[in-house]
VOBA-1610 file (N, C-alpha, C; in pm, whole numbers, padded with zeros to 5 digits, always signed):
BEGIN
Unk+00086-00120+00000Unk+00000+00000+00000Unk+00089+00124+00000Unk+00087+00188-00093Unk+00171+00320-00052Unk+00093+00386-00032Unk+00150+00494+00055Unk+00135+00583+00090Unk+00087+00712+00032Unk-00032+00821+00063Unk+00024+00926-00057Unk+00070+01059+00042Unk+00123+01019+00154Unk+00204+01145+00246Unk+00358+01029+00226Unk+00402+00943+00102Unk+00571+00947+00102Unk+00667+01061+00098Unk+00627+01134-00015Unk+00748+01267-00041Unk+00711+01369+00008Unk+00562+01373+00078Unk+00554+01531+00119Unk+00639+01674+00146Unk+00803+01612+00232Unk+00867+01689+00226Unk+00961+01710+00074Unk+01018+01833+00074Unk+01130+01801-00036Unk+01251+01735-00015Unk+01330+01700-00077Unk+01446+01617-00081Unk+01533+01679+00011Unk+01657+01622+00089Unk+01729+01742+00142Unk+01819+01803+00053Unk+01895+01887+00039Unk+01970+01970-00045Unk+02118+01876-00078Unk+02152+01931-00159Unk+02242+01797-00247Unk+02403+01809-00170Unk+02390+01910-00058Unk+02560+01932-00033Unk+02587+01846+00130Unk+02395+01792+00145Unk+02407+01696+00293Unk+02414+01525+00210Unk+02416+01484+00109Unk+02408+01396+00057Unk+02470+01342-00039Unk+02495+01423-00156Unk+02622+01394-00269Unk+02633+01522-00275Unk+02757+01474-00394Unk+02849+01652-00493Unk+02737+01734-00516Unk+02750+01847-00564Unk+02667+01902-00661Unk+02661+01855-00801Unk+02565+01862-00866Unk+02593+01837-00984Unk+02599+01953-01106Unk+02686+01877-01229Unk+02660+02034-01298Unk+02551+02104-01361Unk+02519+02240-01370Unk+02429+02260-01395Unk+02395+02190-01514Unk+02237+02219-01585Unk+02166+02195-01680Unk+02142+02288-01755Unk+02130+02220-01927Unk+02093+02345-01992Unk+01963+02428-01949Unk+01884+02514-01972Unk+01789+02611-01943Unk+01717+02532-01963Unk+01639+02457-02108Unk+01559+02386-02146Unk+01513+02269-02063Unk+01622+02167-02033Unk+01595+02078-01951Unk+01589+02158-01804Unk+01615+02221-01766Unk+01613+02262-01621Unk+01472+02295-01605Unk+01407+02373-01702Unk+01253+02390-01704Unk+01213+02305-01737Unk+01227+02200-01787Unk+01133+02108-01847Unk+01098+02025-01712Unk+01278+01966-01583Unk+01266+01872-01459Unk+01173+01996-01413Unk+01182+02144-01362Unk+01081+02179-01254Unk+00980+02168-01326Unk+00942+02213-01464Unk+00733+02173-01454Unk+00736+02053-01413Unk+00784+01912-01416Unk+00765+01798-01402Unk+00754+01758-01255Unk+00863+01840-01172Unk+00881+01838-01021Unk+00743+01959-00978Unk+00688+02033-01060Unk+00613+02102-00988Unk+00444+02031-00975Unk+00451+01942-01067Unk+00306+01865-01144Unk+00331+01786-00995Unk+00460+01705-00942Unk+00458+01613-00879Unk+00377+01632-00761Unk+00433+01794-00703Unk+00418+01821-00600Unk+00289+01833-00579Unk+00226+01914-00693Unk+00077+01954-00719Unk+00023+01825-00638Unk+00056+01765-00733Unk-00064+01609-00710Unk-00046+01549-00583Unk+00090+01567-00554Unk+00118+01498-00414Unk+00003+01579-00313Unk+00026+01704-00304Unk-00072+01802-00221Unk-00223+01749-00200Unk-00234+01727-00350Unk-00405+01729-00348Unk-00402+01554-00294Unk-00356+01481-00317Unk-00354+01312-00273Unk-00332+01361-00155Unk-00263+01440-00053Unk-00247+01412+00120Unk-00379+01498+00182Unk-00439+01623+00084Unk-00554+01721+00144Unk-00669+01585+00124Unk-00693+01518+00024Unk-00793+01389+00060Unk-00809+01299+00081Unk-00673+01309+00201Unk-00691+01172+00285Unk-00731+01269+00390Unk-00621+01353+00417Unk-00713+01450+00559Unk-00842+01468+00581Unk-00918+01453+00469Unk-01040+01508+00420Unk-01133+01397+00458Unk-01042+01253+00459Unk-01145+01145+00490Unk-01101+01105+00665Unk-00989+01133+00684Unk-01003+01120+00820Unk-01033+01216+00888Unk-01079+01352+00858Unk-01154+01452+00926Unk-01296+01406+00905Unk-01355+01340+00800Unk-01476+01321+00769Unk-01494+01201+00853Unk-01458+01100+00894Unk-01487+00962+00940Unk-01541+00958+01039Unk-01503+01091+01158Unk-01519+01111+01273Unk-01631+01128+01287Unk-01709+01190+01208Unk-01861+01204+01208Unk-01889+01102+01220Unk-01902+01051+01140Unk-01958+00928+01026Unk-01926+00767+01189Unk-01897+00807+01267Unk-01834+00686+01321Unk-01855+00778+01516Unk-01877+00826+01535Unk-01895+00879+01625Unk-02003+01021+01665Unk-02114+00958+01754Unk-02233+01028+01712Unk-02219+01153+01881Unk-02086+01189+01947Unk-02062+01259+02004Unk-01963+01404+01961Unk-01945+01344+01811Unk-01884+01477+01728Unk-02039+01577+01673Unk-01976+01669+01746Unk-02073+01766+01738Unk-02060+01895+01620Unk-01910+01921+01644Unk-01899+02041+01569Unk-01724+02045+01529Unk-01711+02056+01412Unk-01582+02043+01362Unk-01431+02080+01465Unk-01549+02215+01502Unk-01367+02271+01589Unk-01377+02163+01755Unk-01489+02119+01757Unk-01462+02041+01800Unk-01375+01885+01865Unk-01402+01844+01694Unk-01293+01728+01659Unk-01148+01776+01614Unk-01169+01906+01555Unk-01018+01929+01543Unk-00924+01979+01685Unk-00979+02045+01803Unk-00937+02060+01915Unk-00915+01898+02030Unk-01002+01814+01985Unk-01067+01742+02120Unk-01043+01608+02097Unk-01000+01575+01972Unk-00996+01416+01914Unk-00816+01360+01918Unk-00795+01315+02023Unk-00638+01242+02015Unk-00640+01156+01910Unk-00759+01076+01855Unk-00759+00950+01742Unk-00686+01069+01644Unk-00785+01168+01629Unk-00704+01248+01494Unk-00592+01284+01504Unk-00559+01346+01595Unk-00384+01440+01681Unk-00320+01344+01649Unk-00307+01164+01653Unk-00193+01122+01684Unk-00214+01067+01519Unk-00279+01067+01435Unk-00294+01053+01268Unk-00208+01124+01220Unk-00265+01279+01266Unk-00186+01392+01197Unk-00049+01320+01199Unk-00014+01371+01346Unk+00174+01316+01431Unk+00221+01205+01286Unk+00138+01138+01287Unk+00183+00998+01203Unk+00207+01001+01062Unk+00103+01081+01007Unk+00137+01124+00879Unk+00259+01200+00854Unk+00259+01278+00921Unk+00430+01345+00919Unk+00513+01287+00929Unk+00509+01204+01051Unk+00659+01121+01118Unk+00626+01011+00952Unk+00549+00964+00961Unk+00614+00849+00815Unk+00673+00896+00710Unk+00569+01052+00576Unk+00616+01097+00556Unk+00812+01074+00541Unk+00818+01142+00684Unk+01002+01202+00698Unk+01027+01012+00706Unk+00986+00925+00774Unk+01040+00812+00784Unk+01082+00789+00626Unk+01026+00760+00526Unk+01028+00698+00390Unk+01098+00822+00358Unk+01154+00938+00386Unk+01268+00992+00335Unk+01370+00954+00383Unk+01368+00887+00505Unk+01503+00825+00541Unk+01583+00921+00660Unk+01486+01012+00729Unk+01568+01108+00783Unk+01558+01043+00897Unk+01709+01050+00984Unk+01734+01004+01131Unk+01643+01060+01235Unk+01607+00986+01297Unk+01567+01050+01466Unk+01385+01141+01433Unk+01405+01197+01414Unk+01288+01283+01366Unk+01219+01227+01308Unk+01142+01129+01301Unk+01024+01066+01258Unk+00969+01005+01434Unk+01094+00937+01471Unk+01083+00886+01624Unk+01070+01018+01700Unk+01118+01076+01736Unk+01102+01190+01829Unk+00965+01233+01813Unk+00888+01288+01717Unk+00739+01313+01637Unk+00628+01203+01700Unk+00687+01060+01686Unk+00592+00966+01719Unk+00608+00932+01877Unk+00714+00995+01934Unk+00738+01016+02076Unk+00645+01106+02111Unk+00631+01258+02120Unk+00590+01322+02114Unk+00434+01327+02125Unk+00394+01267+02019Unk+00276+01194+01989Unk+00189+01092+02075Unk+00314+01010+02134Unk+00271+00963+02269Unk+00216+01011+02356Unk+00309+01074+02411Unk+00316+01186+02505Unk+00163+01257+02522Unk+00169+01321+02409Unk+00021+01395+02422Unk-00124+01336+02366Unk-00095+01207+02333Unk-00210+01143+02297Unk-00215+01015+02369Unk-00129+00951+02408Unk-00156+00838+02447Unk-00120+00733+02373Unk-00112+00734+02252Unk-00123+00684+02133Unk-00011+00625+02095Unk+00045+00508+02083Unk+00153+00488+02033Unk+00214+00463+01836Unk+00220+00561+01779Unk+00177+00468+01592Unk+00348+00468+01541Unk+00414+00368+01516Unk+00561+00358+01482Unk+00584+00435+01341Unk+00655+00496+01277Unk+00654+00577+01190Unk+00653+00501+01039Unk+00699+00382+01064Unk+00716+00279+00979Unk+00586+00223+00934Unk+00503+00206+01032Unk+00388+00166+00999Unk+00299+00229+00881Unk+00239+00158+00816Unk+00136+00190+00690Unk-00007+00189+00705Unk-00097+00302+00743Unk-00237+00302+00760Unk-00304+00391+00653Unk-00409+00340+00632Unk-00454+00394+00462Unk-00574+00494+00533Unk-00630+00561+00469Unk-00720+00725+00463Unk-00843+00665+00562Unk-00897+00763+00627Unk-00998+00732+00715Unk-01022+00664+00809Unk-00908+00601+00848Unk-00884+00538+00996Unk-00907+00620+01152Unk-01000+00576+01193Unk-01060+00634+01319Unk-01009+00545+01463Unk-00947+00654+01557Unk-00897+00584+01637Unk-00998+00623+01765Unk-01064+00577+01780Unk-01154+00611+01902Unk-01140+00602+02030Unk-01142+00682+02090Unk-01125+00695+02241Unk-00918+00726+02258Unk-00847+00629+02175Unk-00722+00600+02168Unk-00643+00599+02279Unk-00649+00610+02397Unk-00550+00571+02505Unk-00465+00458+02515Unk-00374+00408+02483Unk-00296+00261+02502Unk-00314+00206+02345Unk-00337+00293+02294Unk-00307+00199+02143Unk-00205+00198+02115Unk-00112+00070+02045Unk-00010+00063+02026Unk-00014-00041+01851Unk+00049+00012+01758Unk+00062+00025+01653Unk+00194+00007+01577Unk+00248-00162+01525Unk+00395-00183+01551Unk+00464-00112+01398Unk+00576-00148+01372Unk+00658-00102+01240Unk+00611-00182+01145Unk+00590-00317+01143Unk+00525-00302+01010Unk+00391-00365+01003Unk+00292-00307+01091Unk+00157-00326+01062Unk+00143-00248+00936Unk+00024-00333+00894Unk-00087-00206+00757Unk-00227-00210+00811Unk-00268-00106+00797Unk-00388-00092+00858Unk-00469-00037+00730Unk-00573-00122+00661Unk-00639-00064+00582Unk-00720+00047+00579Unk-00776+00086+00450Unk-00864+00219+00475Unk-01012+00214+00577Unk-01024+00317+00620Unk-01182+00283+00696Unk-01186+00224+00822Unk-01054+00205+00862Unk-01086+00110+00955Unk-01089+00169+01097Unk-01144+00078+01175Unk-01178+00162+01341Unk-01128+00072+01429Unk-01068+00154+01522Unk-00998+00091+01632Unk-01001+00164+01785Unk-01029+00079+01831Unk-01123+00130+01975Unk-00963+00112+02106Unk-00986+00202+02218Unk-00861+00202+02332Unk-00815+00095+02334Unk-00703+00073+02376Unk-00625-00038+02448Unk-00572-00164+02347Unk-00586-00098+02202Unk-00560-00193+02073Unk-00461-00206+02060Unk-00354-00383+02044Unk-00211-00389+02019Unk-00214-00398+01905Unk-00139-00424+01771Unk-00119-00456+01669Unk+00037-00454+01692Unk+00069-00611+01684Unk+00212-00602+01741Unk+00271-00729+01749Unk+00384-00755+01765Unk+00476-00878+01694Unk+00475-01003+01805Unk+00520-01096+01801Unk+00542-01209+01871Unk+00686-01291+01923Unk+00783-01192+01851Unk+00930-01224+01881Unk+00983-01124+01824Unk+01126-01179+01845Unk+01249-01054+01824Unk+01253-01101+01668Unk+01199-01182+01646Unk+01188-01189+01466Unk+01173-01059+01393Unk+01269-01018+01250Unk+01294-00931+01237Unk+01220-00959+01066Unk+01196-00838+00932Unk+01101-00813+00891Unk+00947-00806+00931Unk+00860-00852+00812Unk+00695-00818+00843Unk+00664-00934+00933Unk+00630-00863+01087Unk+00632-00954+01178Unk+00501-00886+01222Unk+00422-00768+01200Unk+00302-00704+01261Unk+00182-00753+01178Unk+00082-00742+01226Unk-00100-00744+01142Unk-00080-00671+01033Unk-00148-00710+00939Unk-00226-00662+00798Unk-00358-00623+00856Unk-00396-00562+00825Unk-00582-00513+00859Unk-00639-00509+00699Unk-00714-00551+00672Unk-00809-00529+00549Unk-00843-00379+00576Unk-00951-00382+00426Unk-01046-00195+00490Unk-01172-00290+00578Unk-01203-00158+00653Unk-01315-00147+00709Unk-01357-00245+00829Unk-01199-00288+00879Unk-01236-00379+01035Unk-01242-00293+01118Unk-01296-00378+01218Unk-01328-00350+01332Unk-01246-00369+01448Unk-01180-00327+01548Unk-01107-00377+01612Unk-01135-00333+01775Unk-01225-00441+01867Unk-01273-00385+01996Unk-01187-00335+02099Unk-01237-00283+02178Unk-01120-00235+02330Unk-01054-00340+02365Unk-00898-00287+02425Unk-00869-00399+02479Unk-00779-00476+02377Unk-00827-00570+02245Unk-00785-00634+02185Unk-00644-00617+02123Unk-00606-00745+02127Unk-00437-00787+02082Unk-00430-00859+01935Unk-00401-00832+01831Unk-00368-00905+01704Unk-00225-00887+01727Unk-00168-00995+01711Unk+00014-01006+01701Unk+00036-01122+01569Unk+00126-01083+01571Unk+00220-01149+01468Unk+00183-01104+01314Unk+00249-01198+01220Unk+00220-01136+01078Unk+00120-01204+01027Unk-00015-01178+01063Unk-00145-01253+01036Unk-00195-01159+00956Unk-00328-01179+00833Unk-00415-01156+00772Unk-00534-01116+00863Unk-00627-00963+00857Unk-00730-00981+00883Unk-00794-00942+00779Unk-00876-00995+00737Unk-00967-00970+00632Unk-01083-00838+00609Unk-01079-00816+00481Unk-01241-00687+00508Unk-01305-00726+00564Unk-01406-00582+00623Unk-01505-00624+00692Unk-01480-00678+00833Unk-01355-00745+00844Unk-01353-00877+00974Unk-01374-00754+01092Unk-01401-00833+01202Unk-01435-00778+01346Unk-01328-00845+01453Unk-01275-00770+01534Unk-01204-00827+01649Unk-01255-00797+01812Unk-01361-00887+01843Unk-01437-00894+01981Unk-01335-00792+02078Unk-01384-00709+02198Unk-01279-00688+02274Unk-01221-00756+02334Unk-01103-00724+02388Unk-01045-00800+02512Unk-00983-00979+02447Unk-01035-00948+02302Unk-00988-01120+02182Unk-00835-01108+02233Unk-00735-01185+02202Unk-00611-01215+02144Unk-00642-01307+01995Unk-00590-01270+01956Unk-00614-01315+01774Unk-00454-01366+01776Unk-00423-01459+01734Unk-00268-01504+01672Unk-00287-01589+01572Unk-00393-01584+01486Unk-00407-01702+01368Unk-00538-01584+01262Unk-00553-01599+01121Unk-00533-01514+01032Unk-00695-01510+01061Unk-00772-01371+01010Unk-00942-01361+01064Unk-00975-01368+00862Unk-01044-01480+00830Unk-01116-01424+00744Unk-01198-01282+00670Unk-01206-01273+00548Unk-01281-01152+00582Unk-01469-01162+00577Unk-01514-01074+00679Unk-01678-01071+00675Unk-01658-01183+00870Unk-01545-01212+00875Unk-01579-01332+00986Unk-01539-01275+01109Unk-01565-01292+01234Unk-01570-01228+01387Unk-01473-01272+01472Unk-01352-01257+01481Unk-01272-01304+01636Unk-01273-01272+01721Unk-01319-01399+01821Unk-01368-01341+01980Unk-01275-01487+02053Unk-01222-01371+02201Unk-01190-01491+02327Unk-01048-01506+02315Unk-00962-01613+02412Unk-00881-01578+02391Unk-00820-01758+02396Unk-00741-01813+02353Unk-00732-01687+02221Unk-00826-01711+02117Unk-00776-01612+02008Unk-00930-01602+01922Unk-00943-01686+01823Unk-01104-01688+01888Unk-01185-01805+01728Unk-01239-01746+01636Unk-01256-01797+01516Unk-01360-01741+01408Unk-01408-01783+01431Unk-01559-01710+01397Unk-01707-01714+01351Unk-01768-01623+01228Unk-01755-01722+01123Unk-01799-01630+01054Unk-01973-01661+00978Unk-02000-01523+00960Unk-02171-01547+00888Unk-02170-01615+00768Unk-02279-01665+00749Unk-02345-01730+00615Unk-02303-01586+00524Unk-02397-01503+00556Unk-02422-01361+00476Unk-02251-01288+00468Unk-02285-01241+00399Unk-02196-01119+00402Unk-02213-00970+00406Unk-02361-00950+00488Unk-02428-00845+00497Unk-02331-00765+00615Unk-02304-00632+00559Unk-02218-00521+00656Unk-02314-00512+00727Unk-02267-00503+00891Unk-02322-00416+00976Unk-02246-00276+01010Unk-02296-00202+01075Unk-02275-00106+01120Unk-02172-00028+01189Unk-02063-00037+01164Unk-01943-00019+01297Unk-01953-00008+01415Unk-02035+00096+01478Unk-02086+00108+01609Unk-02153-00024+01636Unk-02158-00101+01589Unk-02227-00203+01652Unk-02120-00328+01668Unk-02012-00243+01815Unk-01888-00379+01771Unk-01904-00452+01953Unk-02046-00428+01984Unk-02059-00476+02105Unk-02113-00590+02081Unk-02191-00608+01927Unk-02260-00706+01906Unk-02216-00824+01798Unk-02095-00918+01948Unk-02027-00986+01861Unk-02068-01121+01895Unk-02071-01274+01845Unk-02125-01350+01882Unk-02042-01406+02037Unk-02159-01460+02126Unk-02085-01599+02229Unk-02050-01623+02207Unk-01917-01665+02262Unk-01850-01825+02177Unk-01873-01908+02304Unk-01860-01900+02420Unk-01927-01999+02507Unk-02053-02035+02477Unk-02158-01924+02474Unk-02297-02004+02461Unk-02269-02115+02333Unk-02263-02001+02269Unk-02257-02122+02096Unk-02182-02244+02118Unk-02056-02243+02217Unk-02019-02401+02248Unk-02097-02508+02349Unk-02185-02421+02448Unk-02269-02514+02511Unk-02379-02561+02434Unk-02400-02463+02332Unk-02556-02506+02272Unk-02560-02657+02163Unk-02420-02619+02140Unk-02336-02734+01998Unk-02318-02856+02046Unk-02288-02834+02200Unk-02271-02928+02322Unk-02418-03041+02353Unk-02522-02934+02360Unk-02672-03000+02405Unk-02697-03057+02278Unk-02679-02987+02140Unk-02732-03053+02016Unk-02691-03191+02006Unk-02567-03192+02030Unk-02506-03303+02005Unk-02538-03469+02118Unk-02548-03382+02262Unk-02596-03482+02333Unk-02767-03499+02299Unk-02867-03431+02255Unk-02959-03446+02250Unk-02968-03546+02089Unk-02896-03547+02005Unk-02852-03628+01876Unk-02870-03770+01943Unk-02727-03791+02032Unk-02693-03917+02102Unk-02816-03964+02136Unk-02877-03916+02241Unk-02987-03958+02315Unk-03112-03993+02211Unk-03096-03946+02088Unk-03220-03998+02001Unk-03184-04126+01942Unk-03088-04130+01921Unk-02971-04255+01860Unk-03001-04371+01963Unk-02983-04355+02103Unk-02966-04462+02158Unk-03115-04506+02212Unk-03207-04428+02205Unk-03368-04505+02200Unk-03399-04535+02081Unk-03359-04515+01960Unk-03338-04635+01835Unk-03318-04753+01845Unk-03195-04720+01861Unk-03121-04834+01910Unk-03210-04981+02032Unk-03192-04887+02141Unk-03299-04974+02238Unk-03423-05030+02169Unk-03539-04971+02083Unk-03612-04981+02058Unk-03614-05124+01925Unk-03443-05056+01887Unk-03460-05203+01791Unk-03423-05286+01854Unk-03354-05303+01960Unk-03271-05393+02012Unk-03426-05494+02096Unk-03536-05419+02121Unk-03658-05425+02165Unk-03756-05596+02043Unk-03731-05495+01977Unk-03801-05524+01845Unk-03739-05661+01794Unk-03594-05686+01817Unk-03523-05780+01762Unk-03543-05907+01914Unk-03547-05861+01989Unk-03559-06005+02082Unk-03693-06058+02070Unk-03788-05944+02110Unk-03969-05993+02074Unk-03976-06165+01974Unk-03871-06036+01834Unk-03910-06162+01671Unk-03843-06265+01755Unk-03737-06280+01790Unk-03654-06411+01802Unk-03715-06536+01946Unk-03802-06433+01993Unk-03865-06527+02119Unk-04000-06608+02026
//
């Protein structure tokens, strides 16, 4: 997934990095800036509409946003986005320290932990956000919502893609832990308080710990706000439990009944 806050900044200047080079004729020198200026253009307008969808989501996903200056004063989910978009940004330029210091920072005043490395796509809503922690190489798809106390985070000192993938548009409850380099699928849901360490289908529900799928027949979206309404997995194992003994118990008055039936003939 790239990014479209990679180059936001400009390059650093050519005397912290190589020689100078020699100049260019006039022609080509105008020809690289229209080409470097088109870049920038577009780069601009690609980072103003992602802002645009994670300023918009907040509505759309939280029915205590009242009034814009609101969410732009009052929302750490957004504060520590912003922080993040920058710090990656400078990360994928490669600049030392200053992407970390930013996502330090970011801590600090949000609570929020997001590694600069990490990849989260437009409209990601971090709700409530206290104790979220967000590793180097998670991806977090577009749309997606993630409620306090969320890990997304590794399982050893194992080194490359060792964090969660998120599809668009999961769900991810309070509390909850996805580790390692697992798949969650669109749509998928993560119960609170789950540990997930094995891959979530998408459209399907992980709950408990650690976590099981359940997934629907349908593939009918529900609602985001509705991530309280995730299935039992105890009831559903006691009930699977009675079906099954109530199966047996029909089986074995068959049984009796022939076993009934067969001495009668033979007397």
């Amino acid at each position: 997934m790239q990014h479209p806050f990679t180059p936001l900044l400009p390059a650093f200047p050519d005397r912290f990095t190589k020689k100078r080079q020699q100049p260019q004729a006039n022609g080509q020198s105008s020809e690289l800036g229209s080409q470097r200026s088109q870049t920038i253009s577009a780069l601009l307008r690609r980072s103003w509409q992602t802002l645009q969808a994670d300023f918009r989501i907040i509505f759309e996903r939280d029915p205590a946003a009242h009034h814009w200056l609101e969410v732009l004063l009052c929302y750490p989910g957004f504060h520590a986005i912003l922080f993040y978009r920058l710090a990656h940004g400078l990360h994928l330029r490669q600049v030392a320290l200053l992407p970390r210091l930013l996502s330090h920072l970011a801590r600090f005043l949000t609570g929020i932990e997001i590694h600069p490395g990490a990849t989260i796509g437009k409209g990601v809503f971090i709700d409530h956000g206290m104790g979220v922690v967000i590793g180097e190489t998670s991806i977090v798809g577009d749309y997606c919502l993630i409620y306090q106390g969320v890990t997304l985070g590794g399982t050893g000192k194992e080194t490359g893609k060792r964090h969660p993938t998120l599809g668009s548009h999961v769900v991810v409850g309070a509390g909850a832990k996805v580790l390692g380099n697992i798949q969650v699928g669109d749509y998928a849901r993560i119960g609170a308080g789950s540990i997930v360490l094995r891959e979530v289908p998408a459209h399907c529900t992980a709950v408990g710990v650690p976590g099981r799928n359940i997934c629907r027949t349908n593939n009918l979206q529900r609602c985001p706000l509705e991530h309280g309404q995730v299935p039992d997995v105890e009831a559903i194992a006691l009930q699977s439990l009675l079906d099954r003994i109530e199966s047996l118990e029909q089986q074995i008055q068959r049984f009796t009944k022939l076993n009934e039936l067969s001495n009668q003939s033979s007397r």
